[in-house]
C-alpha positions in Angstrom: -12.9 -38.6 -0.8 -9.5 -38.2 0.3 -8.1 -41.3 2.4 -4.9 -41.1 2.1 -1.9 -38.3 2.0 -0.1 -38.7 -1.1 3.2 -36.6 -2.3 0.9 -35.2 -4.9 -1.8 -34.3 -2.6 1.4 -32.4 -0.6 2.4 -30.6 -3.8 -1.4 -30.1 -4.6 -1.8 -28.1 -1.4 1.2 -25.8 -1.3 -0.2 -24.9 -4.9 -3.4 -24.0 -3.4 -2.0 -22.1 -0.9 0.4 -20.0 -2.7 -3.1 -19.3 -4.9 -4.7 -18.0 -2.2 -1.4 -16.2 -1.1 -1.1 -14.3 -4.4 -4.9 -13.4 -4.3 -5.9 -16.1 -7.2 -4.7 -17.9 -10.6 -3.4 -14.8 -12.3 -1.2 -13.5 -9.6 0.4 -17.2 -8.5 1.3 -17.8 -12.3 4.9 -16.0 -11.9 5.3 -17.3 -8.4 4.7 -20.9 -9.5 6.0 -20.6 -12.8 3.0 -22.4 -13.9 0.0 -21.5 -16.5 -3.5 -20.2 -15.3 -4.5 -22.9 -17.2 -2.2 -25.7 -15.5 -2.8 -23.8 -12.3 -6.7 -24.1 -12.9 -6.1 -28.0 -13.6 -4.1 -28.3 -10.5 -7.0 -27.0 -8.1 -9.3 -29.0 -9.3 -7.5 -32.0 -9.6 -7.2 -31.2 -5.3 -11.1 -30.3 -5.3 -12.0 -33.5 -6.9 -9.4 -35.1 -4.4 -11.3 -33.8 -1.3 -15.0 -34.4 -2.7 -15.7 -30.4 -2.7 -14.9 -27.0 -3.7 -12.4 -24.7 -1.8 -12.6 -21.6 -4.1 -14.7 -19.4 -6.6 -12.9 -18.3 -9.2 -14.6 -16.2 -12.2 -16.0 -12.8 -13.6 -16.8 -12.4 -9.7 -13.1 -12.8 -8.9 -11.1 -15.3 -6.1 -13.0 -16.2 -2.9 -12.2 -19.3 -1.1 -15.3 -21.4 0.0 -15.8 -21.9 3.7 -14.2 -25.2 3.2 -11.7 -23.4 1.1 -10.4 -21.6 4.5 -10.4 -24.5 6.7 -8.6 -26.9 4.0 -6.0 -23.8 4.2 -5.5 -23.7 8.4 -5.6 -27.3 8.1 -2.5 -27.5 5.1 -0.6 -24.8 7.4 -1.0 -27.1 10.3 0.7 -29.6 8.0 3.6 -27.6 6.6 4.6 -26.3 10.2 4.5 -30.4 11.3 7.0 -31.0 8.3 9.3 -28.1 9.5 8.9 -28.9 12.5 10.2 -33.0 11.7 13.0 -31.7 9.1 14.6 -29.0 11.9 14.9 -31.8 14.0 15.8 -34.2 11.6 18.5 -31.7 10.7 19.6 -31.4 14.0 20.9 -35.1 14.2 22.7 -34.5 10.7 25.4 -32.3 12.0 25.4 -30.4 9.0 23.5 -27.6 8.3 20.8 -28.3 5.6 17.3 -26.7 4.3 16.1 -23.0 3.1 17.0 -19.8 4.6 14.9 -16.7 3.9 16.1 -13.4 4.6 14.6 -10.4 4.2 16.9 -6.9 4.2 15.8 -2.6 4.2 16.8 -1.3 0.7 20.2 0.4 0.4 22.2 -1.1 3.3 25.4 -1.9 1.5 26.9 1.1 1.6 26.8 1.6 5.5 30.0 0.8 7.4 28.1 -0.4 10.1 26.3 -3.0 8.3 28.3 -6.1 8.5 25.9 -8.1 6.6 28.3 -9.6 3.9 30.7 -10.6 6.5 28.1 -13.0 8.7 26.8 -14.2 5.0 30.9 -15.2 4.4 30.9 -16.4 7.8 27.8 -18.7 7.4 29.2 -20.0 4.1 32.3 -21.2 5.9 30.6 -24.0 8.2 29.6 -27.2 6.7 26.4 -26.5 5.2 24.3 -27.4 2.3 21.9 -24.3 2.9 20.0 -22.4 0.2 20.0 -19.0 1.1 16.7 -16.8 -0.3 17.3 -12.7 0.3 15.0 -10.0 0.0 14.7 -6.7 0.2 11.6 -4.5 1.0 10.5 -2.1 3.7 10.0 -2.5 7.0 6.3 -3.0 7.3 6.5 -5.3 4.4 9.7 -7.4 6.3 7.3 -7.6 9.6 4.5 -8.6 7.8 6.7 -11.8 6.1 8.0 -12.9 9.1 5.2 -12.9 11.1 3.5 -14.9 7.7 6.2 -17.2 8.4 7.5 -16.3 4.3 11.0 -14.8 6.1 13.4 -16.7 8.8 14.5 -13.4 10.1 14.5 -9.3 8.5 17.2 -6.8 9.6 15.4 -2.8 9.2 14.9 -0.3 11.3 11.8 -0.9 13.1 9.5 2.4 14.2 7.8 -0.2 17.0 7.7 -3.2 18.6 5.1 -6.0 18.0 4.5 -8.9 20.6 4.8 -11.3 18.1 8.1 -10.9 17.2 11.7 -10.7 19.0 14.4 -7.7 18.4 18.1 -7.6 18.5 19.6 -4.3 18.0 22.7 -4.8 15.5 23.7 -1.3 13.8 22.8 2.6 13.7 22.2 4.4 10.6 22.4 8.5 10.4 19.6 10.5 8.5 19.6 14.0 7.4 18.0 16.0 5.2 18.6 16.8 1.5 17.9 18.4 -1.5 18.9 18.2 -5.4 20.6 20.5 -7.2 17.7 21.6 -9.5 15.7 22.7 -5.9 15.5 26.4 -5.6 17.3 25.9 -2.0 20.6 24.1 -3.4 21.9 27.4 -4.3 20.8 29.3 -0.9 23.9 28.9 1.3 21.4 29.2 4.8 18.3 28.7 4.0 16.1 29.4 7.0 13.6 26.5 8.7 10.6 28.5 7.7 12.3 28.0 3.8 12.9 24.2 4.7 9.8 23.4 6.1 7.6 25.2 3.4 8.7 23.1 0.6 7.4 20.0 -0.8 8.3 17.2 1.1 8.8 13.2 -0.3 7.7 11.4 2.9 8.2 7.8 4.0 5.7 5.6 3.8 7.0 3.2 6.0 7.1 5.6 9.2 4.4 6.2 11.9 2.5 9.8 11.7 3.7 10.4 14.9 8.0 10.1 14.4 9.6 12.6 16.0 11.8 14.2 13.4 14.1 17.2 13.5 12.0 19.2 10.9 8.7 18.4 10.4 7.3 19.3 7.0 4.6 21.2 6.4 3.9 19.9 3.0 4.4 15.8 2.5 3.3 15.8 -1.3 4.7 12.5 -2.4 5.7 9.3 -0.6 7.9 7.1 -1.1 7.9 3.2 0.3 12.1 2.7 -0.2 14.8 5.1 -0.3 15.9 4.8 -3.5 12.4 6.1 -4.0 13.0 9.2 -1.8 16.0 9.5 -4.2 14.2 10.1 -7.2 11.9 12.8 -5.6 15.3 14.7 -4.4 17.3 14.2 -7.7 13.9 15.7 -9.2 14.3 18.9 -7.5 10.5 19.2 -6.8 11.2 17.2 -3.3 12.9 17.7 0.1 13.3 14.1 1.9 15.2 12.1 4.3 18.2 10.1 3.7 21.1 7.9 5.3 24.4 10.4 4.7 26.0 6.9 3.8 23.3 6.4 0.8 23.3 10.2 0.0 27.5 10.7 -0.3 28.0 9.4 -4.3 25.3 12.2 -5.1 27.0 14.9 -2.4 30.1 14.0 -4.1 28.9 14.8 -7.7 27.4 18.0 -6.9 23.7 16.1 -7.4 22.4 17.0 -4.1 23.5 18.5 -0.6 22.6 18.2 3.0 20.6 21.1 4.2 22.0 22.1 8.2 24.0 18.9 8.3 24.9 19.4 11.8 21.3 19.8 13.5 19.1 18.5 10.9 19.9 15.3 11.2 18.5 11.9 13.7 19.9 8.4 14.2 18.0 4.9 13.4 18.7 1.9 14.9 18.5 -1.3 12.9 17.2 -4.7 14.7 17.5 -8.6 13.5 13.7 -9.7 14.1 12.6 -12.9 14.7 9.1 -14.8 15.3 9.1 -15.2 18.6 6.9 -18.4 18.5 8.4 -20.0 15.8 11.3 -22.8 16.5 14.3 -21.9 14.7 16.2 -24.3 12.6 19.7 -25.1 13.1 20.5 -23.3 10.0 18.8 -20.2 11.1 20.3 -20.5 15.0 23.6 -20.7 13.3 22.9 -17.6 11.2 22.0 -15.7 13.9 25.2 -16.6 16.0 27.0 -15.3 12.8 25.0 -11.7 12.6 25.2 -11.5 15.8 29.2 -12.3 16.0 30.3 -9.5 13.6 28.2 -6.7 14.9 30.2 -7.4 18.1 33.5 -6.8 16.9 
């Protein structure tokens, strides 16, 4: 029976929930760096703690008990408590102090617009002892994690707005379409829309059914979840697919792949800064935001 909180029982229960996180033992082993084995030991040493079980584990796979679900609720209470004390703790410090996670859309470093080195330069030059986590993944993935609470803030382009979380417009990125030089199109100096839209498409995973683009494709046979993804299906040749012209150019320039009717086949994204809009933001990530928000300005 537990009676007490103990810095073990603390560790103990951000084990167990990064467990249930990763979907069981296996998974959580490269997250926690950890053996099944040692991961195994560790639950039950918490399950013995409490006086029950809080998961099935087995042939039968990873289910959490009922208990299981409402020790979980009950250690996210906890953890948003200790945020909650450290932000505040942190903001009687005067310095900047803690974790930053930040989550980013593949393939952004190449767009002049982006000025996402500059506020990370910018951050870095205020006193600060801040550990800064980045990530990249695709928009539906970067909503999910903040709205998880796993990311501070993601910067994507964002095909719709969700209550839960707050957007700031910062850049636009240009899209157009392309093909690679082993397509039967590259060599056709006008191909007609008829040609275009007949071919097989890579598609993006990440966008609604209903995005209005300039050509719609009649044939989506692959999809792809990242650009760089979208890239492989062009450089193929057995692909059509959209692409930023900034992310395209090194290809363009080696004669790898071309834009087909740059001039009207083409449609502009706007890339927001999203935050939880019920979360309380750390200093460290008010200050961030200040910075982001400072060099898209100039």
């Amino acid at each position: 029976m537990l009676r007490n909180v103990t810095d073990m029982d603390l560790r103990l229960l951000r084990i167990f929930s990064v467990v249930v996180k990763c979907g069981g033992f296996t998974a959580a082993q490269a997250e926690l760096n950890m053996s099944q084995s040692n991961i195994s030991t560790h639950i039950s040493s918490l399950e013995r703690r409490l006086g029950y079980r809080l998961c099935e584990r087995g042939k039968g796979g990873f289910r959490l008990t009922e208990k299981g679900q409402r020790i979980l609720a009950a250690a996210s209470a906890l953890f948003g408590a200790v945020d909650v004390f450290r932000n505040e703790a942190q903001e009687l410090s005067g310095r900047l102090v803690g974790d930053l996670y930040l989550g980013l859309a593949d393939n952004i470093a190449t767009l002049p617009a982006a000025h996402i080195d500059a506020a990370i330069a910018r951050f870095y030059r205020r006193d600060q002892d801040v550990h800064l986590h980045v990530f990249v993944n695709s928009p539906t993935e970067l909503e999910l994690a903040v709205i998880d609470g796993q990311l501070d803030l993601a910067i994507s382009y964002f095909s719709r707005s969700l209550p839960t979380l707050d957007y700031q417009p910062l850049y636009s990125e240009e899209i157009g379409v392309f093909c690679g030089a082993r397509h039967p199109l590259f060599a056709e100096a006008a191909p007609t829309l008829e040609q275009i839209k007949a071919c097989d498409w890579i598609r993006h995973g990440f966008l609604p059914a209903n995005q209005v683009l300039p050509v719609a494709p009649s044939r989506a046979t692959a999809t792809a979840y990242h650009m760089e993804a979208v890239v492989h299906g062009v450089l193929a040749g057995t692909h059509l697919g959209y692409l930023p012209n900034h992310y395209a150019r090194p290809w363009v320039h080696d004669g790898q792949m071309r834009a087909l009717h740059a001039q009207t086949l083409r449609y502009e994204v706007q890339h927001s800064m999203i935050t939880h809009a019920g979360h309380p933001h750390s200093e460290a990530l008010k200050a961030f935001i200040d910075d982001l928000l400072s060099e898209h300005r100039n």
